[in-house]
MIFITOR-468436 format. One record per atom (N, C-alpha, C): residue in three letters; x, z, y. Coordinates in steps of 0.02 Angstrom, whole numbers, plus 50000, padded with zeros to 5 digits. Example, Ala and Ser with C-alpha at 12.3 -4.5 7.8 and 13.67 -1.06 7.14 Angstrom:
ALA506605039049716 ALA506155039049775 ALA506605039049835 SER506425035449888 SER506845035749947 SER506455039450002 
END
This chain:
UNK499194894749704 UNK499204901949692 UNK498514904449669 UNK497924901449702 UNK497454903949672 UNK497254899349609 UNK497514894849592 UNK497624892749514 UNK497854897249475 UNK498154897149490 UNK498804903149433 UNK498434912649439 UNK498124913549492 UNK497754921349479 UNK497094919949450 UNK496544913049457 UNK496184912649392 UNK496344911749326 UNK496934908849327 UNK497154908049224 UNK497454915149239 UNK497644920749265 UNK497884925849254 UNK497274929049219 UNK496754928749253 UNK496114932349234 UNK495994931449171 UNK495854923649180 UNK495404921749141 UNK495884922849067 UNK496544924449052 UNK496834925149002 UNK496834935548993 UNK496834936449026 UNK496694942849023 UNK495854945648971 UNK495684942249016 UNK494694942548985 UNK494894942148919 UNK495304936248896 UNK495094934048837 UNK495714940148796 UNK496164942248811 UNK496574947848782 UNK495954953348754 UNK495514955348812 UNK495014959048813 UNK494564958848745 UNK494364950148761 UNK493864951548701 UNK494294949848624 UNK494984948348611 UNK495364947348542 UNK495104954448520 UNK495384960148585 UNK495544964548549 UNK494924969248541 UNK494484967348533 UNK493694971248542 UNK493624968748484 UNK493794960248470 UNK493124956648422 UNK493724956548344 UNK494294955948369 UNK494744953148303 UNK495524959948290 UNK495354964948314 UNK496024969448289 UNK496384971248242 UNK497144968648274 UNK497404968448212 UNK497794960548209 UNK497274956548232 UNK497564948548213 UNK498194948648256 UNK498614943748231 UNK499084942348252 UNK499264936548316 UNK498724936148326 UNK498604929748418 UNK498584935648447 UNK498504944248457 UNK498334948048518 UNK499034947948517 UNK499634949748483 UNK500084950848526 UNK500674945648555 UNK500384938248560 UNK500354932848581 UNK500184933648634 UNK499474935248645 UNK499344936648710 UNK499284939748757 UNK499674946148727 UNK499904952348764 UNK500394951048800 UNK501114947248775 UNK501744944648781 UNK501484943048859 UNK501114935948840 UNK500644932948859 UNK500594931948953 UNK499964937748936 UNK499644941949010 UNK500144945449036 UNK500704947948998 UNK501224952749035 UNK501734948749079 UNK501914942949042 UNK502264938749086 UNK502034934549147 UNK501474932349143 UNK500844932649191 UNK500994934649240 UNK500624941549235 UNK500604947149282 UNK501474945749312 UNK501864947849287 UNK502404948949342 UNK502434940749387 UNK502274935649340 UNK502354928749385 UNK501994930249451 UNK501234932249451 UNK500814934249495 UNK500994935849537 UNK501174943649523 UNK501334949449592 UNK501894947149594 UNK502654943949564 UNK503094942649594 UNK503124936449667 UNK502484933449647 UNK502334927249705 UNK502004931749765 UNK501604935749765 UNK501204942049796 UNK501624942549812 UNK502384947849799 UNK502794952249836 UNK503314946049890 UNK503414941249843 UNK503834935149907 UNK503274934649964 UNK502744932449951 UNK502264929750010 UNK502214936150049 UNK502274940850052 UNK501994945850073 UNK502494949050113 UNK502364952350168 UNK502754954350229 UNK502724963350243 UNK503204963450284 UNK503394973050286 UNK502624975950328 UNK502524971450363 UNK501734973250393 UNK500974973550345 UNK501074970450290 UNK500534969350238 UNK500754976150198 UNK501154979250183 UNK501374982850125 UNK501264987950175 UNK501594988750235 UNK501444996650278 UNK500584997050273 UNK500404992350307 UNK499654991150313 UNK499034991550254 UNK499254988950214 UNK499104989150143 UNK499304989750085 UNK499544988350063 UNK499954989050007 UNK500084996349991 UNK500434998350037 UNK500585004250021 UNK500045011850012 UNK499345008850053 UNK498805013950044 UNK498595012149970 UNK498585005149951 UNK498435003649877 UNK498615008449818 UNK499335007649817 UNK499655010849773 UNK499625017049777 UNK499385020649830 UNK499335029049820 UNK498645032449801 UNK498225027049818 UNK497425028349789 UNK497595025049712 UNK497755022549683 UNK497515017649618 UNK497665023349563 UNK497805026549579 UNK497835033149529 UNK497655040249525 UNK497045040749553 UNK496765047949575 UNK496905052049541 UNK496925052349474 UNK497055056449427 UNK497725060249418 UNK497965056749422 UNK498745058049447 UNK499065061649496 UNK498675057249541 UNK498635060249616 UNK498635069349608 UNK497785068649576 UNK497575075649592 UNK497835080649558 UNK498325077849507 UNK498605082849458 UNK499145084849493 UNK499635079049543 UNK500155082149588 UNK499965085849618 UNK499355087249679 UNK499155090449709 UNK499105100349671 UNK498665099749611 UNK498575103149587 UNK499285107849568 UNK499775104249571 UNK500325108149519 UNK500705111449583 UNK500335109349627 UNK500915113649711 UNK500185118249735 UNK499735118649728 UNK499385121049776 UNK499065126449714 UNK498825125349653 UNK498695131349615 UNK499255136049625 UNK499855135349618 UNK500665141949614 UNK500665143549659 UNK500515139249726 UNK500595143749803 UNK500125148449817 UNK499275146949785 UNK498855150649803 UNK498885158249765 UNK499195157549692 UNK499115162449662 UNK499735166849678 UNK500495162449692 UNK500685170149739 UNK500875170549803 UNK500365166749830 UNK500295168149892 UNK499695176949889 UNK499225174449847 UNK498845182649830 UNK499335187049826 UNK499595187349763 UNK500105190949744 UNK500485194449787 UNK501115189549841 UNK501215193049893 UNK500955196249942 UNK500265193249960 UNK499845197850006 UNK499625204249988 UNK499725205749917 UNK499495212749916 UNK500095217149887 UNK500785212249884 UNK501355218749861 UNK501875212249913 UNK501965212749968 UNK502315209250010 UNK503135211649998 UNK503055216349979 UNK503895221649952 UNK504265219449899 UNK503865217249850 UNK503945211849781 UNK504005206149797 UNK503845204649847 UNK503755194749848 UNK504415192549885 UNK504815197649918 UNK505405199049938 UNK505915194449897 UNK505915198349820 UNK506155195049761 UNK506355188149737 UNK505835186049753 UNK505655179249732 UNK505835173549796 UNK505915174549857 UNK505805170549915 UNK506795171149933 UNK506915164149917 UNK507475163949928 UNK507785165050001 UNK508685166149991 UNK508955170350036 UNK508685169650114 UNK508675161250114 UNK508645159250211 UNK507885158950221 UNK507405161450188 UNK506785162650184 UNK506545167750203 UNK507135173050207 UNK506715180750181 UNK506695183650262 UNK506935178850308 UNK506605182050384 UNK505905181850383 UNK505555177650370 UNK504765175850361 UNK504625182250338 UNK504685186050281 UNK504345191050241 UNK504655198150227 UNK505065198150299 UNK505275205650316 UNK504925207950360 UNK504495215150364 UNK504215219750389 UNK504445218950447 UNK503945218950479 UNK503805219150573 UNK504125225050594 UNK504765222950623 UNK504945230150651 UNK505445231650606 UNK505655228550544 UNK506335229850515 UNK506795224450523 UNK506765218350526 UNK507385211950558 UNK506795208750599 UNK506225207550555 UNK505945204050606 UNK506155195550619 UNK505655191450658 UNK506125186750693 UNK506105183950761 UNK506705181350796 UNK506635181050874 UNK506295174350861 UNK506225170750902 UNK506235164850932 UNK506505159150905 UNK507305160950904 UNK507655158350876 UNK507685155750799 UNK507625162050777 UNK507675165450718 UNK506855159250678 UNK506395159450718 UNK505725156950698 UNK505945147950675 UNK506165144550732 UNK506245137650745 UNK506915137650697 UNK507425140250680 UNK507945138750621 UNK507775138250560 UNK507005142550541 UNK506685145550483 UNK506165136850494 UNK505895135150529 UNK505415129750536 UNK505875122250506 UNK506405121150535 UNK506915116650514 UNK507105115950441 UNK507245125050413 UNK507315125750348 UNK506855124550304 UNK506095124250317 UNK505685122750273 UNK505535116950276 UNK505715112250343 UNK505705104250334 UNK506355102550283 UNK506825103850302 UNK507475100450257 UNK507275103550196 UNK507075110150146 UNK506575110950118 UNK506055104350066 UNK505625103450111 UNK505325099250076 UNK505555092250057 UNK505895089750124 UNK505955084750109 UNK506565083850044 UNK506885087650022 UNK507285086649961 UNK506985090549906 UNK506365093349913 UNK505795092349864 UNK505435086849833 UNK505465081549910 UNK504955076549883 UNK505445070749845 UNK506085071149852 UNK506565064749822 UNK506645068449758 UNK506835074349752 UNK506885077849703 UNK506325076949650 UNK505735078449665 UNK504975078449619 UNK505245070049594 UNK505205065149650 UNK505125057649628 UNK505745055149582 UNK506095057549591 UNK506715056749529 UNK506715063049454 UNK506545067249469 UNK506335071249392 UNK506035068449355 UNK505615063149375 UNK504985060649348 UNK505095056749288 UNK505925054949277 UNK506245049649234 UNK506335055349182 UNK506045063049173 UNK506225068149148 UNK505615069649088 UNK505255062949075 UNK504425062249035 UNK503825065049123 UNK504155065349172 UNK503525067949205 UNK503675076649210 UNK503965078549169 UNK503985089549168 UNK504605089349209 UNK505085085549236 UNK505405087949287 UNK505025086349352 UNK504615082849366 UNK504425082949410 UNK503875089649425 UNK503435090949378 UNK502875096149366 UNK503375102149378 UNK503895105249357 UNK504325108449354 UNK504605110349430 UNK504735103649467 UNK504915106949544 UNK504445105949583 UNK503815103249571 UNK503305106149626 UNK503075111849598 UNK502925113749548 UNK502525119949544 UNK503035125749550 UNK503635125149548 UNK504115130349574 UNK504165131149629 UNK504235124549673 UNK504025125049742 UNK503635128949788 UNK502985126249756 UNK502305129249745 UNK502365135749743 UNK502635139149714 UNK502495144149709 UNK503135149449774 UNK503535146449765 UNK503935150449827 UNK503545147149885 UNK503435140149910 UNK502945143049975 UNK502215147449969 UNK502025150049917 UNK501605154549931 UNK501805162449925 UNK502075161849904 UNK502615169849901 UNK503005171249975 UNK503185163450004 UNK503335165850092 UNK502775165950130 UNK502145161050100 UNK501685163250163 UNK501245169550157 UNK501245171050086 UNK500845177450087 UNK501065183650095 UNK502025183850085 UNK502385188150101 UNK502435189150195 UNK502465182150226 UNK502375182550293 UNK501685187550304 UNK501105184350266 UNK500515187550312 UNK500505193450320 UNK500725196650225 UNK500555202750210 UNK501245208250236 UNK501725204750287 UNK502055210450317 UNK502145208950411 UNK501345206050418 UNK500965202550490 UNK501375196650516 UNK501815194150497 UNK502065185850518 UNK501565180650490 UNK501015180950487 UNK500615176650491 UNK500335171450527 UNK500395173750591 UNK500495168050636 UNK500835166350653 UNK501405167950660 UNK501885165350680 UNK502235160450637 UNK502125163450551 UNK502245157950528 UNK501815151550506 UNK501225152950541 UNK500585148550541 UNK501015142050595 UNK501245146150649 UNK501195141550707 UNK501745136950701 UNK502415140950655 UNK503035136550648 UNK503165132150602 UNK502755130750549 UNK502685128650504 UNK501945122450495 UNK501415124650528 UNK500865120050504 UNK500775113750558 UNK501195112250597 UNK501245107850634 UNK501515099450607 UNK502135102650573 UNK502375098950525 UNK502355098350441 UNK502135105750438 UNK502025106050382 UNK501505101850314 UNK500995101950338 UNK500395098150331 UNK500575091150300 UNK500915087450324 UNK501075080550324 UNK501755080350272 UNK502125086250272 UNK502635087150225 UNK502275087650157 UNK502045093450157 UNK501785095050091 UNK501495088350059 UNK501235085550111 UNK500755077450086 UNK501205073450037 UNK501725073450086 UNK502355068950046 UNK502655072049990 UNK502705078349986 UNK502855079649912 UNK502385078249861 UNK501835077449868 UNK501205077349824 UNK501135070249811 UNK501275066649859 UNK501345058549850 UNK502045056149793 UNK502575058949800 UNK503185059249784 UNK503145059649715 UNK502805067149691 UNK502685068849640 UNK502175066549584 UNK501855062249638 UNK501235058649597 UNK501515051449577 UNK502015048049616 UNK502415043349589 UNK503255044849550 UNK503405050049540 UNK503675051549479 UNK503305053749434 UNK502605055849418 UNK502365054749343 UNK502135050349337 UNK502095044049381 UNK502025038149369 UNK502535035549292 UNK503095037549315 UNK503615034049291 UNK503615037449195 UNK503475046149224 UNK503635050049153 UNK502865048249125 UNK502165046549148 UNK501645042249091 UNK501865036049079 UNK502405032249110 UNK502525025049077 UNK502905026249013 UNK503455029949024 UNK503775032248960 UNK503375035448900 UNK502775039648924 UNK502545042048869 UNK501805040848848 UNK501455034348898 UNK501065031848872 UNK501155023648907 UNK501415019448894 UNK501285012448886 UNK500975008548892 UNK500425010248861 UNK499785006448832 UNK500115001048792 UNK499784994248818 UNK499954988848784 UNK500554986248791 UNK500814986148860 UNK501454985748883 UNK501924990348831 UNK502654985148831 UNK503254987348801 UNK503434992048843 UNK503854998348811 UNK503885002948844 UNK504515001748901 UNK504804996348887 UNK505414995548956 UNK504964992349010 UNK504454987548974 UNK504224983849033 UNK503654988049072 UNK503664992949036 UNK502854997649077 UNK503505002149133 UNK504175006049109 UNK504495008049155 UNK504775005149197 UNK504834997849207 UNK505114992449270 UNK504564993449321 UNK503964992149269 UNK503274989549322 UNK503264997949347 UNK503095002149322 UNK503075007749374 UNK503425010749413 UNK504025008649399 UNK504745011249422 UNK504655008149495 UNK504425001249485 UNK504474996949565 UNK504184997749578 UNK503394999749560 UNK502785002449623 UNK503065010949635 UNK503385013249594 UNK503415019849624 UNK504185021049683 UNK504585017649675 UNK505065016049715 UNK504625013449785 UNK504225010349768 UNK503735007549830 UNK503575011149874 UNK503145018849817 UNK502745023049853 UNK503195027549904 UNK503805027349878 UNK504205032949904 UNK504495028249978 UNK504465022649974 UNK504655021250030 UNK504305018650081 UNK503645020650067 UNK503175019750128 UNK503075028350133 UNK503335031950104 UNK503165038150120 UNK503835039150165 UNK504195038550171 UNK504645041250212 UNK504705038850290 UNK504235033350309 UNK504205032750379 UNK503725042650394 UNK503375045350356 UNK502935050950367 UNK503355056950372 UNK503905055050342 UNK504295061250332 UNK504655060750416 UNK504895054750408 UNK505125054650494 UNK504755056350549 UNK503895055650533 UNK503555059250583 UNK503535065950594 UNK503415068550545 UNK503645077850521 UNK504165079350545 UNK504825075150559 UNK505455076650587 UNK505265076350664 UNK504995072550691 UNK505035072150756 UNK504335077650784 UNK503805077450745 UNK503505083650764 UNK503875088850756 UNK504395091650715 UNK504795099250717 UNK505115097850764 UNK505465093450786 UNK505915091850833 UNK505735092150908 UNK505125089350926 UNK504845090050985 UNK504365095150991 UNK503895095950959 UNK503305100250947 UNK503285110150934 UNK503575107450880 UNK503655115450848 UNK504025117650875 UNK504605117350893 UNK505215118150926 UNK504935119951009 UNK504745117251033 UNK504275118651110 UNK503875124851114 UNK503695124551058 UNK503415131751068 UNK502315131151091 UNK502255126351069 UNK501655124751107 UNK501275131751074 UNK501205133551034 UNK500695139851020 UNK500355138650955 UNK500125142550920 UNK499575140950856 UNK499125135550843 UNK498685135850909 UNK498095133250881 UNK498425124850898 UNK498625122450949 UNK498925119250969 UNK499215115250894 UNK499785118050875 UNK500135117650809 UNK499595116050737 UNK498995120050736 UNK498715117950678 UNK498295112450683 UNK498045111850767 UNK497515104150769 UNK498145096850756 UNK498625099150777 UNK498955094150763 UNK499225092350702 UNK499535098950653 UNK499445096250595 UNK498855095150549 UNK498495097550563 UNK497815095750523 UNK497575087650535 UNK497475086050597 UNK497465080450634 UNK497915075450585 UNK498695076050587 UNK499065072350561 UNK498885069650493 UNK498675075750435 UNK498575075950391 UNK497845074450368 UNK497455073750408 UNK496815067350395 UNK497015063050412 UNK497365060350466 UNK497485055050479 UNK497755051350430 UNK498345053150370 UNK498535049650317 UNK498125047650271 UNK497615054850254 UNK497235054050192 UNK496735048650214 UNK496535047550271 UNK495945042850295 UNK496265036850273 UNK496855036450296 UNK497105029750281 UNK497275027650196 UNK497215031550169 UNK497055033250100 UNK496685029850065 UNK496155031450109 UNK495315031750074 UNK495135026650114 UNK495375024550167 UNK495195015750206 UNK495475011750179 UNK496205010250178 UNK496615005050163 UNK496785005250102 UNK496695010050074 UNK496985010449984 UNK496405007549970 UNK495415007149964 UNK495135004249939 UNK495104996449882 UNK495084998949822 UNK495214992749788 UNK494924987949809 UNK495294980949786 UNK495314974349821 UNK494664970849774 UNK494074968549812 UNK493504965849779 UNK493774959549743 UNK493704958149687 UNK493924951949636 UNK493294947449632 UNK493674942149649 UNK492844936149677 UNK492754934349596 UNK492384934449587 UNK491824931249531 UNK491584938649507 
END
């Protein structure tokens, strides 16, 4: 095995320098063919040898760091629309009404006109988990859409949870929907942003390639992004059992936000620990 990942290299290098020193000749796409068939021999020996404990453990932090760019553009396309009407609603909370769909609109009715009990809080907490989580399968399957179906339902997303939280604040359910929501919330949102960052995986394979054939660039991303989504969903089950035990209990605000905040370093750490690219000896 480590025979076969030095001639991987070492045929790669030399792809490297054809296509620097000789472009155009007709040996690069010889050895494009080449390195591509390679590569899957490789990681297909990688993915046999390799166990559900190596991929939770590693593997799977790999694949969610190896693309920051990506990453940060998912991030970006849910958290720019929430912030801007989340403003928006905070200063016309009467308008943001509009926009915040039907089983939503307890959150951002005036204190003292429905209001919500107790009840009313923890049914609304449930709804924004079931909510996301058919956001985040949703984002990861649009993605076969060039990538704009996916951009398309987070930033719509995006933008109705900021139209409920700023409609909450700006008609005083602010904490309350601080407390019913950011417990689990935190770790949700994560997974949509993960979700969404491996469905434009799929819509840049389609619409940029590189050297790879464009079926074989959508297999290869298709299976690391099928990957990503399924190390993301042990997280989503945690978010379930925090609403389930946690939020639901009633523990209180601050309580609720150390824990999701907490939760939600806890992933990204593992991020930025275990995703670290793998040092290549020579």
């Amino acid at each position: 095995m480590l025979r076969l990942a030095a001639l991987y290299r070492g045929a790669a290098a030399d792809l490297a320098l054809a296509r620097r020193g000789h472009p155009g000749d007709p040996v690069i796409g010889r050895l494009e063919s080449l390195v591509a068939r390679a590569r899957q021999a490789v990681y297909a020996d990688e993915r046999r040898s390799g166990s559900i404990r190596t991929f939770f453990a590693r593997t799977y932090w790999v694949h969610v760091r190896e693309r920051p760019g990506v990453l940060a553009l998912a991030a970006a396309l849910l958290i720019v629309p929430a912030l801007l009407t989340g403003a928006w609603a905070i200063s016309d909370p009467g308008a943001a009404v509009g926009l915040v769909p039907e089983q939503f609109r307890g959150a951002v009715e005036p204190v003292g006109d429905t209001g919500m009990t107790a009840a009313e809080s923890t049914a609304f907490s449930s709804q924004v988990m079931t909510n996301n989580i058919q956001v985040t399968f949703v984002a990861f399957a649009a993605g076969i859409l060039l990538g704009l179906g996916t951009a398309v339902v987070v930033a719509y997303n995006g933008a109705i949870l900021g139209a409920i939280a700023g409609g909450a604040i700006g008609n005083g359910h602010g904490a309350e929907f601080a407390e019913f929501v950011t417990a689990h919330g935190v770790i949700e949102l994560t997974c949509v942003v993960v979700a969404a960052m491996a469905g434009m995986r799929i819509g840049d394979a389609l619409i940029s390639p590189g050297v790879r054939t464009r079926g074989l660039a959508l297999v290869e991303e298709a299976r690391t992004s099928i990957a990503i989504i399924a190390g993301t969903i042990p997280w989503l089950i945690v978010a379930g059992i925090i609403e389930g035990f946690v939020t639901r209990a009633g523990f209180g605000l601050v309580p609720g936000i150390v824990l999701g905040v907490g939760v939600g370093a806890l992933y990204w750490g593992l991020v930025l620990w275990r995703g670290r690219p793998v040092a290549q000896p020579g």
